[in-house]
N, C-alpha and C positions, 0 to 999 in steps of 0.2 A: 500515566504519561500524557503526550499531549492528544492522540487518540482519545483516550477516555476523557479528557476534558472536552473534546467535541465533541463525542456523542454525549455527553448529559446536557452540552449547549442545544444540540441537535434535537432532542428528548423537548426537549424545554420550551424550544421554538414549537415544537406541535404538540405543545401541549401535554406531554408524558411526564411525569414524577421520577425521578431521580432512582426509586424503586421498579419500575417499569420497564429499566432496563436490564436484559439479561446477557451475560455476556457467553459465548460460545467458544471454544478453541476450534479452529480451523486449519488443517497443513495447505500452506500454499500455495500448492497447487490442488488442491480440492476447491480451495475458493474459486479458482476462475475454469472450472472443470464443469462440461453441460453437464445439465439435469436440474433437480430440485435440490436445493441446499438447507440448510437447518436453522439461519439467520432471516430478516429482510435487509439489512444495510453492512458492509465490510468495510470498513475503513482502517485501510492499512497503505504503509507509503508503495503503489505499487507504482513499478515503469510503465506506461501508457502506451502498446505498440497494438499496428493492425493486427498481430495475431490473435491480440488479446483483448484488441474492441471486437471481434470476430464472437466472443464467447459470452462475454458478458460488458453489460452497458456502464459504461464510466459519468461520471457527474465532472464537472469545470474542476479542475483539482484546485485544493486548498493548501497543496505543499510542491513550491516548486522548486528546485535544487540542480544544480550544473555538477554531475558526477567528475569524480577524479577517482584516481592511483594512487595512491602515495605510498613511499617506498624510503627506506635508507642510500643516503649517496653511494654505498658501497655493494649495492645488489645489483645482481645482474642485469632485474627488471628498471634500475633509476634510467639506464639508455633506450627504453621503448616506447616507441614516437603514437603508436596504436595499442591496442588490444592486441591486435594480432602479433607484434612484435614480443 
């Protein structure tokens, strides 16, 4: 997906072969959990918040996107103005 198409760009830019890359499975929250991790780069679409510049360091993101809801006109949820609603 478009992931792996950036890191083999990414790979590419510093000079690494397309074999050079290894790829890791990581859960979610492992990724942005202190300590030593099993990767050097995550690239995954994450949300950007002070919690989670607090843990680990973020790069200028390269995917920016305006969240919604979307829901059928006839759910409960179609009249909720928030989250919280």
């Amino acid at each position: 997906g478009f992931e792996a198409a950036l890191a083999y760009a990414v790979a590419a830019e510093l000079q690494y072969n397309p074999d050079d890359v290894r790829w890791v499975r990581v859960p979610f929250n492992a990724a942005l959990a202190p300590g030593a991790k099993p990767f050097d780069v995550n690239l995954s679409q994450f949300s950007i918040t002070d919690q989670r510049s607090a843990a680990v360091d973020f790069s200028t993101p390269y995917f920016d996107v305006t969240q919604a809801v979307v829901t059928i006109r006839t759910s409960p949820a179609a009249a909720a103005k928030t989250l919280d609603d």
